[in-house]
C-alpha positions in Angstrom: 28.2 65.1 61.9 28.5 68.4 60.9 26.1 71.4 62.1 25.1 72.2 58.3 24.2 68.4 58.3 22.5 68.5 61.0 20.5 71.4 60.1 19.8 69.1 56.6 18.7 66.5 58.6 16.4 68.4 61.1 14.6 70.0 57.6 14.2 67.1 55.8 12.5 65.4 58.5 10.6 68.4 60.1 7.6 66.8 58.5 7.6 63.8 61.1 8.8 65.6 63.7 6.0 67.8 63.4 3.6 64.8 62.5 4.9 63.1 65.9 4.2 65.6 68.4 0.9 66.6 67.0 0.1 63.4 67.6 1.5 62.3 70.9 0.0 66.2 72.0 -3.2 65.6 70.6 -3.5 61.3 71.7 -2.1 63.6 75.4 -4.9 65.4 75.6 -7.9 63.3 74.7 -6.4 61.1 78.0 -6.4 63.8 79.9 -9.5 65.4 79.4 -11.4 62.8 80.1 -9.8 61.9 83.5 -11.8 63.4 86.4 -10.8 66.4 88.6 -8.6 65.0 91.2 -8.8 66.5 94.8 -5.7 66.8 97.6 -6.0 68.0 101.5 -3.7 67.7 104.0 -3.3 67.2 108.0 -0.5 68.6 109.7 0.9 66.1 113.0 3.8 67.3 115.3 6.1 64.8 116.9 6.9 65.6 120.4 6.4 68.4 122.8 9.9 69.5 123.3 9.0 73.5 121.8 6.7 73.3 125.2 9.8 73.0 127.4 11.5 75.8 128.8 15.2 74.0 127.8 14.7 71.3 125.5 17.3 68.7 124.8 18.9 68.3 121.2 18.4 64.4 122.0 15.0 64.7 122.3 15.3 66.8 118.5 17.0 64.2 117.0 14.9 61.6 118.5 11.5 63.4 117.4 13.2 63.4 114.3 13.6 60.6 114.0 10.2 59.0 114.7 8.4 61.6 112.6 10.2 59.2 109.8 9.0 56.2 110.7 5.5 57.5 111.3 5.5 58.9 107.8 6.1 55.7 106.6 3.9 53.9 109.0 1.3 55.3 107.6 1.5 53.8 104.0 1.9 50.2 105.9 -1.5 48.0 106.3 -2.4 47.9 110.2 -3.1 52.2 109.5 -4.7 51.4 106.2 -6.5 48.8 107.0 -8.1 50.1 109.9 -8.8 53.6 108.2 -10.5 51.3 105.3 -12.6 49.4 107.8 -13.7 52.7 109.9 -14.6 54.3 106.8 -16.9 50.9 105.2 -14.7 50.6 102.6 -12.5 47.4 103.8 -12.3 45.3 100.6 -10.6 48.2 98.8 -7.9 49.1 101.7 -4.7 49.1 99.2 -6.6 51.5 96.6 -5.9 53.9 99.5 -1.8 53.1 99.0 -2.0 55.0 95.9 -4.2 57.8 97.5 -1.9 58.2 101.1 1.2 60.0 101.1 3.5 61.6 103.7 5.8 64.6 103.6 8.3 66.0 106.1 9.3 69.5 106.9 13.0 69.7 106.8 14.7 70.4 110.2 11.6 70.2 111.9 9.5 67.7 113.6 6.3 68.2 111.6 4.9 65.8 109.3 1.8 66.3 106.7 -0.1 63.3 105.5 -1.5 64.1 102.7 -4.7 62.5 100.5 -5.8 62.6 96.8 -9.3 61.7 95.7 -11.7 62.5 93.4 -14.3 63.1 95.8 -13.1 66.3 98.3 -15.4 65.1 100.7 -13.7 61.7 100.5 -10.4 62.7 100.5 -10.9 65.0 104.1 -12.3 61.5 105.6 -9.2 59.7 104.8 -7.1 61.9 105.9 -9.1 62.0 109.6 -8.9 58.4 109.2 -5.5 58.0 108.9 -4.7 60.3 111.3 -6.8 58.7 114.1 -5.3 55.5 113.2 -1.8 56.4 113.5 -2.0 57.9 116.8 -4.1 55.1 118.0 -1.1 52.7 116.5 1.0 55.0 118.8 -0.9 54.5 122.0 -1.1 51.1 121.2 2.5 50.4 121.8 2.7 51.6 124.8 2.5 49.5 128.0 -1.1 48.8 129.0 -2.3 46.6 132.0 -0.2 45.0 135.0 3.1 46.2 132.8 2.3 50.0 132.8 1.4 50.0 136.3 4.9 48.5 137.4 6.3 50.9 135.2 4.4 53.8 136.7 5.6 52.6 140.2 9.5 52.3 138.9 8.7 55.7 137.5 7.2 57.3 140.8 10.0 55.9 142.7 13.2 56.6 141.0 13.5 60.1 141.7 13.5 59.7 145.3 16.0 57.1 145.0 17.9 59.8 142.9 17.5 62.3 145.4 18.3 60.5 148.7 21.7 59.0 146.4 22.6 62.9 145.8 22.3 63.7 149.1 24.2 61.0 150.2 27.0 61.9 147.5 26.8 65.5 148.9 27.6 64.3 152.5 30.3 61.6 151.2 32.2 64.9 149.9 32.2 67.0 152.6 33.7 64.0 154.7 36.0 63.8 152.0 37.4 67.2 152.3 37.7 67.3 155.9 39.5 63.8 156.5 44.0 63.6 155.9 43.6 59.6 156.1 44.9 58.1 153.2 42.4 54.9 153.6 39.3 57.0 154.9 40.0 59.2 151.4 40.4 55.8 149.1 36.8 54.4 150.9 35.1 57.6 150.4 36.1 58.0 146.8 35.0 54.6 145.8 31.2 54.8 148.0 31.1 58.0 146.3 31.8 56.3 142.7 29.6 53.8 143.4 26.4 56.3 144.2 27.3 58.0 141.3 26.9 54.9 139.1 23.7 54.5 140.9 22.0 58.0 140.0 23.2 57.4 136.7 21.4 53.9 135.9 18.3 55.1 137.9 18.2 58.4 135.6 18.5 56.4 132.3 15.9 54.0 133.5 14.0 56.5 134.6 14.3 58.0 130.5 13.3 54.8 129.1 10.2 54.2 131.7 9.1 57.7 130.9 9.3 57.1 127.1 7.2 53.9 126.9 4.7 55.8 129.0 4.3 58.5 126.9 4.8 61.2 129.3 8.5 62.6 128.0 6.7 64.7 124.9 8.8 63.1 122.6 6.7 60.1 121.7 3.7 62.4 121.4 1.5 62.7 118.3 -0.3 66.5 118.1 -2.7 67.1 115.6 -1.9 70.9 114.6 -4.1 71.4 111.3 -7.0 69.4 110.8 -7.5 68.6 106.8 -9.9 70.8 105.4 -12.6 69.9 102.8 -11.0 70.6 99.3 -12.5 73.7 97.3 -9.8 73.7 94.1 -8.8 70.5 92.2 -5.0 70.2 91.4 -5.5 67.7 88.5 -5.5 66.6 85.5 -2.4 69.0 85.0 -3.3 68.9 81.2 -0.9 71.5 80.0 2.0 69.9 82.0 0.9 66.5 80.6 0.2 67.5 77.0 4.0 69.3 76.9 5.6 66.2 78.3 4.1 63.6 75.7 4.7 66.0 73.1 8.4 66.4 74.1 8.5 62.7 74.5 6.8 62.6 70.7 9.2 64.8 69.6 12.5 63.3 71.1 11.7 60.1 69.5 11.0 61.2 66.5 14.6 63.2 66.1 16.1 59.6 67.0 14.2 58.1 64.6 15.3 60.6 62.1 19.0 61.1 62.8 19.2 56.7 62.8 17.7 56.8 59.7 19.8 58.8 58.3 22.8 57.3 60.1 21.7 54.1 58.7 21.1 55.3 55.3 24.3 54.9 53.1 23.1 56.1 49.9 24.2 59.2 47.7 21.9 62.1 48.9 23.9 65.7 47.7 27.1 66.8 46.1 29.1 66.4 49.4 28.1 62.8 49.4 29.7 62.7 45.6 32.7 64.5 46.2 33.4 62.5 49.3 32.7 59.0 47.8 34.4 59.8 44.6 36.0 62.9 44.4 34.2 64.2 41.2 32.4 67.6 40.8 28.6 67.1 40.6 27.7 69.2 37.5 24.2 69.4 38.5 21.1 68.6 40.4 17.9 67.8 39.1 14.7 67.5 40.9 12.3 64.6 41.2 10.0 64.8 38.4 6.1 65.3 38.7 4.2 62.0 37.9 2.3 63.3 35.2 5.4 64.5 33.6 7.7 61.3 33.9 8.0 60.5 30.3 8.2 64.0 28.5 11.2 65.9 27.6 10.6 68.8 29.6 13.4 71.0 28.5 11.3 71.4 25.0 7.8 71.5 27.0 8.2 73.4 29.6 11.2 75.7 29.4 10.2 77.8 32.2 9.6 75.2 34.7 12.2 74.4 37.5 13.6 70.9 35.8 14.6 72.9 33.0 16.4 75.6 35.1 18.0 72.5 36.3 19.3 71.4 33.0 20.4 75.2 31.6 22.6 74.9 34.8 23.9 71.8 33.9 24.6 72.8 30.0 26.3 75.9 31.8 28.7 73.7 33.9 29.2 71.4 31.0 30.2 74.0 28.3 33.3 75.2 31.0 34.2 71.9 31.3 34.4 71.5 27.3 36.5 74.5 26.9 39.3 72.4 28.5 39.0 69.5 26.3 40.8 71.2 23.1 38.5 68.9 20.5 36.6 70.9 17.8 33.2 68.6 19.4 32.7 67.2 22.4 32.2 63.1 23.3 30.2 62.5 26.3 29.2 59.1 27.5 26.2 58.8 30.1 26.1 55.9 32.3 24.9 55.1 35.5 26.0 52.3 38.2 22.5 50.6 38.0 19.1 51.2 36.5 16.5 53.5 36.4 18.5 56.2 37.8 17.5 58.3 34.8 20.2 58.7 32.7 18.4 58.6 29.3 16.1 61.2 30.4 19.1 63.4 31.6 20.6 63.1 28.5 17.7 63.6 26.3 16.7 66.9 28.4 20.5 68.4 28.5 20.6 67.5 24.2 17.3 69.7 24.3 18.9 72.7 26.3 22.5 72.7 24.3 20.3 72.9 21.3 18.0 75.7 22.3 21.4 77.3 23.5 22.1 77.5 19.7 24.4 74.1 19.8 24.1 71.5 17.4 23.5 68.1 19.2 23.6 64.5 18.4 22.0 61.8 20.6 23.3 58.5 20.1 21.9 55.5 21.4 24.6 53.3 22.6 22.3 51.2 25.1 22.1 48.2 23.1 20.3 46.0 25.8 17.3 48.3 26.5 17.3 51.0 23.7 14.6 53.6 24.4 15.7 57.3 23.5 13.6 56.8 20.5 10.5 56.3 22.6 11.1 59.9 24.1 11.3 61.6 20.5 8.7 58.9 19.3 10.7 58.1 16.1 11.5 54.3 14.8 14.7 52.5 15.8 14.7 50.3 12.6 18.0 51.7 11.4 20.3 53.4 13.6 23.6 52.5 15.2 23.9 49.3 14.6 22.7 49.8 10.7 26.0 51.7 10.8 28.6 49.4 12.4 26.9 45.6 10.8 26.0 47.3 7.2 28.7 49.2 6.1 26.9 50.7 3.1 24.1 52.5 5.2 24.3 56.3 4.7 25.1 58.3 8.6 23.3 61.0 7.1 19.9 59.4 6.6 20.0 57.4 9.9 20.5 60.6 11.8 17.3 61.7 12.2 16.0 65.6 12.7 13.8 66.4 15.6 11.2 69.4 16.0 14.2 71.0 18.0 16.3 73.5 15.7 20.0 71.8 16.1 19.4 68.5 17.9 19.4 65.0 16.2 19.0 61.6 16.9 21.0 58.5 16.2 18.8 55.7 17.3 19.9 52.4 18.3 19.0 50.3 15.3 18.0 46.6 15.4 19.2 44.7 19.1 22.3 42.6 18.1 23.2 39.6 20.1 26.2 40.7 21.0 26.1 44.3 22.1 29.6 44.1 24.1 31.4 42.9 20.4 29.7 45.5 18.2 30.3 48.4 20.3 34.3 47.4 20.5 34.3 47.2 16.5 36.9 49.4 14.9 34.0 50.9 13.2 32.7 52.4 16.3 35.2 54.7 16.2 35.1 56.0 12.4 31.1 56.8 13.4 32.1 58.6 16.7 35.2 60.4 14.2 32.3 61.3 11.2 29.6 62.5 14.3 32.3 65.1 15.6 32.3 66.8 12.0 28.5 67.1 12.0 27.6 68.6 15.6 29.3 70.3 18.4 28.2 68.1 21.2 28.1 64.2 21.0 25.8 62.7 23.5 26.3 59.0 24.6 23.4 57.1 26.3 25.0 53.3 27.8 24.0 50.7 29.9 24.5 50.5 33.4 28.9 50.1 34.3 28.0 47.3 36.9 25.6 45.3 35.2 27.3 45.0 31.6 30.8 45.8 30.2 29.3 48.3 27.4 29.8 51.2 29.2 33.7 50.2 29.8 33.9 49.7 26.1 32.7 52.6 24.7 33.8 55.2 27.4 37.8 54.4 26.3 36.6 56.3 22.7 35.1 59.1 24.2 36.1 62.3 25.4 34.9 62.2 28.9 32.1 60.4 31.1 29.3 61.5 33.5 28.2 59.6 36.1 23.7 59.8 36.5 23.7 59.6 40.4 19.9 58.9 41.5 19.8 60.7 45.2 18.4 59.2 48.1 18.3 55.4 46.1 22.3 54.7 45.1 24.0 53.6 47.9 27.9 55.4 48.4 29.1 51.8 48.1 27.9 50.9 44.5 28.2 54.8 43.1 32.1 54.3 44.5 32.8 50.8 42.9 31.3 51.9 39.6 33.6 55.1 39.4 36.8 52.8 40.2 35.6 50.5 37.4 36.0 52.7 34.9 39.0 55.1 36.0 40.5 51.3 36.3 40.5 51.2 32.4 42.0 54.6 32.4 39.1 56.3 31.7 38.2 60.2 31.9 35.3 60.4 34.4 34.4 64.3 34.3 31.8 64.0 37.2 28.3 63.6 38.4 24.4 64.3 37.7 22.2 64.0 40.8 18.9 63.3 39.9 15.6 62.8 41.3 16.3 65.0 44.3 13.5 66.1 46.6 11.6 69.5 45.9 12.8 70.1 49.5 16.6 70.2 48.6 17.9 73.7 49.0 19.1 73.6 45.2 15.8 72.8 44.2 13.9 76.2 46.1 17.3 78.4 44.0 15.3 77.3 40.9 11.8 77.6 42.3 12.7 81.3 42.8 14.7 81.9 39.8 11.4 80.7 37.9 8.6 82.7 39.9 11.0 86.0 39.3 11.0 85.7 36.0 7.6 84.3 35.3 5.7 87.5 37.3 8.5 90.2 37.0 9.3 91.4 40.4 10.8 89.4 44.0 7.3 91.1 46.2 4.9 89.3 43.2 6.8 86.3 42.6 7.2 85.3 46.3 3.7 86.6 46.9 2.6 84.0 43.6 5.1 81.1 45.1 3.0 81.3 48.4 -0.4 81.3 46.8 0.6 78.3 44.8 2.7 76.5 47.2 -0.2 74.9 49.2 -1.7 73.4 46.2 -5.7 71.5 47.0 -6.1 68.3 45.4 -8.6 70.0 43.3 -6.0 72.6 41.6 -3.9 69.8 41.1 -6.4 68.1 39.0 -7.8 71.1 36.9 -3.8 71.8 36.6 -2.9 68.7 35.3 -6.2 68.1 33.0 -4.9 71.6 31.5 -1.9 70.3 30.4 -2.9 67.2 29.4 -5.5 69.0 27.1 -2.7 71.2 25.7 -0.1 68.4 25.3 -2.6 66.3 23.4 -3.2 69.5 21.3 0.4 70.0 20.2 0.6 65.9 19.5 -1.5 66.3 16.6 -0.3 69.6 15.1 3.3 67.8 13.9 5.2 64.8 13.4 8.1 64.2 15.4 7.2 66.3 18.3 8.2 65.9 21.9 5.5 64.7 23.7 3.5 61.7 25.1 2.7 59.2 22.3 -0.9 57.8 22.8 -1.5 54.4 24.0 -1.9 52.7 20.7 1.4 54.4 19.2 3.2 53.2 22.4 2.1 49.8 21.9 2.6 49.5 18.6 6.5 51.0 18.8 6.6 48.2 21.6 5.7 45.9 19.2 8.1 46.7 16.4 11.2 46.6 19.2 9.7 43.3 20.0 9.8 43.5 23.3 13.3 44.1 24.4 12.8 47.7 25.8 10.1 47.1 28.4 12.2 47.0 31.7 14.4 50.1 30.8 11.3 53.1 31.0 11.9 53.6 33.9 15.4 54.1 33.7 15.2 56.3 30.7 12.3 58.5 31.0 11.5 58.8 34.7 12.9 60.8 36.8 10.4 60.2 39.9 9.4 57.5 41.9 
């Protein structure tokens, strides 16, 4: 993925990533504060007396060392917790104090600090005495008591005079040893003195050991050096700490949600996805629609607004395109892969802007299925197209009809036929498409769907060029692909793509926005200063806006026939009723261009 996609991706869903750690921040802190202040203190225990001694031994380090370890963990084991639990009353809840009890050891030393949270700092100093008096008695409690430690106290009072009389004895040994020449007296002194030697040696590390159970080394010596003080300042609930880490947490998952969604999401979104599905140029993007505007021909409403900035870019693209084509009018056939991805609408709007461009245009409704380009111009459909192709002697000039737009006319599809495939392939077809080029300068196509009906294969082989009504975020790469292949297979000229219905959040889409506030209020500091005021819209200006223009629409409906705007519910069910029927499922595909 690309860093500009990336960047895409990380905008379009800003919304939830916002929305998710505002919400794992906020759920953070309503825990938190509510959790009571939490309480530590400390004791501080030294293992050994070796920093008493004048040359201590690194053994007796090491082995400090050593033990200090196996305290700190004794301490967290149930005979000290226990005990500590039933000197303080508390028995029943001995393993709550697990949770509370910790150790920590000074590196390189022979210090150790048990340590105690509570929420109670009165508490917490208790436990901490506890557990300290408990593990020294644990201590003292391994150590020979009784008829043992007094044999071991004699063993230990003895030995070094055992030692000492053996050293003399070696000293003597060595003196005869350097005065005697006898080859034999040398050989029985040297193994008397290896044998005394051997001697001092066991008696010395029995002497070690005997010491160590008793205590009396310094090594095996628990010294309490700080006493845990009463608590003043709490050192929990760390709030801000906690509130940042479920809020990164909030935020992490939300970016994976967002980046699998859109790794999982295979549909046509921008022009890169276009060119790399299909290698066509998108001509244009249009944005999504607003609701109340789904069925209106916005191009001749609302010339200013960003949709129709939209459209005046497509006409622009379109018009280079025609230059190329060398005909004296230019054939254009709209289709789409599937439904409802507004190709009708497109093509009604982009009629409107070539004519207020001073082009003359001609609609022709070639969607014999679901005709309903005569709903948007609310005109009848009772001769049209197929008046012209089944009854040879109906006039083209009287069923093109005139709209309240200076240059732009409609051919209507006429009565449904049974076979819509059939009548479009006629010979006539062509002589209509041959006498339309005389009479305008841009012949605009509307067809059914390529992938649900051959129509559109038909009648793109007698037209100029096709354009492919891509709706963004909905048509999957897949389906937009196999319905360009299907026509280039029958050799015909597919000039590009439409995107429609994109987000107001698309970059394109913001272009416009400022194009239209520059213009509207004259200057870049007024019109940005405008766009921010109206940006953040309350539900209540939304209302009064849209009453406004409901109020003014409704105005203009009765001031002329023929006019581009909402027909009322009894003229839209009555037009329903003269189609009989066989229009209802394609609104959506022709006049919306919003969810």
């Amino acid at each position: 993925m690309e860093l500009r996609q990336i960047a895409a991706t990380v905008w379009k869903w800003a919304w939830l990533m916002i929305l998710a750690t505002a919400v794992a921040a906020t759920s953070s802190w309503l825990a938190v504060r509510n959790q009571p202040a939490i309480y530590q203190t400390s004791a501080t225990l030294m293992v050994g007396l070796t920093i008493q001694e004048v040359s201590p031994d690194y053994s007796e380090f090491y082995t400090s060392e050593r033990l200090a370890q196996t305290y700190s963990e004794l301490i967290r084991r149930e005979p000290v917790l226990k005990a500590t639990a039933a000197e303080l009353g508390f028995e029943e809840d001995w393993r709550n104090l697990r949770g509370q009890v910790s150790s920590a050891l000074v590196a390189g030393t022979q210090l150790m600090e048990i340590r105690v949270v509570d929420t109670d700092p009165l508490r917490a100093k208790l436990i901490a005495d506890g557990i300290t008096r408990q593990l020294i008695a644990t201590v003292e409690q391994a150590r020979p008591q009784g008829s043992s430690r007094q044999f071991i106290q004699a063993q230990v009072d003895s030995l070094p005079q055992k030692i000492e009389t053996a050293e003399k004895q070696i000293g003597e040994l060595g003196a005869q040893l350097a005065e005697t020449s006898s080859a034999r007296e040398i050989q029985d002194l040297e193994s008397r003195i290896s044998t005394l030697e051997r001697q001092v040696n066991d008696w010395r590390a029995t002497f070690a050991q005997y010491q160590l159970l008793l205590g009396d080394t310094g090594v095996n010596v628990l010294t309490v050096l700080e006493v845990a003080p009463v608590p003043t300042q709490p050192i929990g609930p760390q709030w801000l700490t906690q509130v940042g880490l479920a809020a990164a947490i909030g935020l992490m998952l939300a970016v994976g949600a967002a980046f699998l969604v859109e790794y999982l999401d295979d549909t046509v979104k921008s022009p890169q996805d276009v060119e790399r599905t299909s290698k066509l140029p998108t001509f244009g993007t249009i944005v999504r629609f607003p609701k109340s505007d789904q069925s209106e021909v916005l191009t001749a409403l609302e010339p200013r607004s960003v949709i129709s900035e939209g459209y005046r870019v497509l006409r622009t693209n379109l018009q280079f395109a025609a230059m190329g084509m060398g005909q004296s009018a230019t054939t254009l056939l709209f289709t789409s892969a599937l439904p409802t991805e507004g190709k009708t609408t497109s093509l009604a709007n982009l009629g409107v802007s070539l004519a207020q461009a001073g082009k003359r245009v001609i609609l022709v409704d070639a969607d014999l299925r679901r005709p309903t380009l005569h709903r948007l111009f609310h005109m009848s459909k009772e001769v049209g197209l197929t008046s012209l192709l089944l009854e040879r002697q109906a006039d083209i000039e009287y069923v093109v009809q005139k709209t309240a737009v200076e240059g732009l006319r409609i051919l209507p599809s006429g009565p449904v036929p049974a076979n819509p495939a059939e009548v479009l392939g006629f010979a006539e077809m062509g002589a209509v498409l041959d006498r339309l080029r005389t009479m305008a300068d841009y012949v605009l196509l509307d067809a059914p769907p390529v992938l649900s009906v051959a129509d559109a294969s038909v009648l793109a082989q007698k037209v100029d060029g096709v354009l492919m009504i891509v709706e963004a975020g909905r048509t999957r790469t897949e389906v937009f692909g196999r319905a360009v292949a299907v026509l280039q297979g029958v050799k015909v000229r597919v000039l590009g793509a439409i995107l429609t219905k994109v987000g107001t959040r698309h970059r394109g889409a913001y272009a416009y926005d400022y194009y239209y506030y520059y213009s509207s209020y004259g200057s870049d500091e007024t019109g940005e200063r405008e766009r921010r005021k109206r940006r953040p819209r309350s539900l209540l200006r939304r209302l009064r806006r849209n009453v406004a223009r409901l109020l003014g629409r409704t105005s203009r409906r009765h001031s002329s026939a023929g006019t581009l705007v909402t027909p009322s519910t009894e003229s839209t069910e009555a037009d329903s009723a003269t189609d009989g029927g066989g229009s209802d499922g394609n609104d959506a595909d022709s006049a919306q261009l919003a969810d």
